[in-house]
C-alpha positions, 0 to 999 in steps of 0.5 A: 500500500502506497503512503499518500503525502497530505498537507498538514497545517503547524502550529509550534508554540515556544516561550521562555524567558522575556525578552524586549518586545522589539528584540523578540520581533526582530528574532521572529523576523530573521527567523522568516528570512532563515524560513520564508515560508512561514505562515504567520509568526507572532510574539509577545516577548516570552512567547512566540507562535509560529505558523507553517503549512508542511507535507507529509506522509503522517503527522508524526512525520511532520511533528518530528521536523516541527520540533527541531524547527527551532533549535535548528534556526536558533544560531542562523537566526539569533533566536532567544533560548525558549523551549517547545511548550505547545504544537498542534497538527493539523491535517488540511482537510480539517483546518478547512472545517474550521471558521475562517480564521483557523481557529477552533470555534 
């Protein structure tokens, strides 16, 4: 049986200790350069959610690469040194369902 690859929708929510709100913006902005296909990212300088459409066969998949994500921009971009406290996966055919803004209703 062949895998079929799906478009999954990621949300990876990061937070640690407050930085000054134009330094957090800043870092979210190198980190879009470093990544430019983000869907949104968004901070409030201890925490910071990020946005991105992935492909993959399974959502494990696509949450393993999500969670290096950070760590993995975290010298290029100059990010601050916050942890991984939230991701949610969504495969598109679900997101789709939900109201226009994406969020759960």
């Amino acid at each position: 049986m062949e895998e079929v690859v799906r478009h999954w929708h990621v949300t990876l929510t990061v937070a640690g200790t407050p930085l000054e709100p134009l330094l957090a913006r800043a870092a979210m902005q190198r980190l879009a350069e470093d990544r430019p296909f983000l869907d949104a990212v968004s901070t409030t300088g201890d925490t910071a959610e990020i946005r991105f459409w992935d492909q993959g066969e399974s959502m494990l998949d696509v949450a393993s690469l999500a969670m290096r994500l950070w760590a993995e921009h975290r010298e290029t971009a100059r990010l601050p040194d916050w942890e991984v406290v939230g991701l949610e996966i969504v495969e598109k055919s679900i997101r789709d369902r939900r109201p226009s803004n994406g969020q759960h209703a």
